[in-house]
N, C-alpha and C positions, 0 to 999 in steps of 0.2 A: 371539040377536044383535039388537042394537037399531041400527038406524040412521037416521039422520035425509037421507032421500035426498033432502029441497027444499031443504034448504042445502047438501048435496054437490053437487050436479049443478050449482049455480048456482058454483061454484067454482072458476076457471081451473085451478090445478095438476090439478086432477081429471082436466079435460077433456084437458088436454097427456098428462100419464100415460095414460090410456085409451087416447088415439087412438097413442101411441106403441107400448103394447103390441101393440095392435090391426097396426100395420101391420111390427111382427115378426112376430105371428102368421100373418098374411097370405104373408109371404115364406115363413116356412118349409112353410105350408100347401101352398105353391105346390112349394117344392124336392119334399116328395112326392110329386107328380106329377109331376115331370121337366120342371117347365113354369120357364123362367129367366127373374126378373123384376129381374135386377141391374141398379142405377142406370145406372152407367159403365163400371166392372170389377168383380171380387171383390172388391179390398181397399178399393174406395171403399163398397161394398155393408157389409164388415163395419163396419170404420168407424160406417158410418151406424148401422147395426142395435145398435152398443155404446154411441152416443150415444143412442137410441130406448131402450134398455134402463136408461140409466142416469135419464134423465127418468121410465121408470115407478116404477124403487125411488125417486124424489125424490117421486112421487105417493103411494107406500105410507106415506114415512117423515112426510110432510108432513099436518098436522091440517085437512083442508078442513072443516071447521067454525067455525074461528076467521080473522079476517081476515090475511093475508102468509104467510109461512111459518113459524112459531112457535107454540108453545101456545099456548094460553087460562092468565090466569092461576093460576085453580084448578089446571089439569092439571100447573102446573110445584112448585103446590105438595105434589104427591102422592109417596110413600114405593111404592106400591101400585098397580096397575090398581085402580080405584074398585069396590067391587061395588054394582050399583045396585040391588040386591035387600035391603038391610038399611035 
């Protein structure tokens, strides 16, 4: 797997995705331990955690390599995942 981590990491959705997932993980890490780290209520909590959830699938589906949220135009012109190895 080849990735180019000096232009991902400079990449806002990147950063949003991450720190989103990151601070679900955190919550449920914490429900494990019986330790309650709900904002307001539960239902404000879940709420929050399905907006946090949906920012990180926006981070997965989103090509942080190329600038906004859209391919690159090569990428749009592919039929195929590219193999880089031919």
């Amino acid at each position: 797997m080849k990735i180019n981590w000096k232009v991902r990491l400079q990449h806002k959705q990147f950063w949003v995705s991450l720190i989103a997932l990151l601070l679900v993980l955190a919550n449920q890490i914490a429900g494990i331990f019986y330790f309650d780290i709900t904002i307001y209520n539960y239902q404000v909590t879940a709420v929050s955690e399905t907006v946090l959830s949906i920012l990180g699938l926006l981070g997965i589906i989103i090509d942080p390599t190329t600038k906004g949220a859209s391919d690159s135009v090569n990428a749009l012109k592919y039929n195929k995942p590219k193999d880089d190895e031919k």
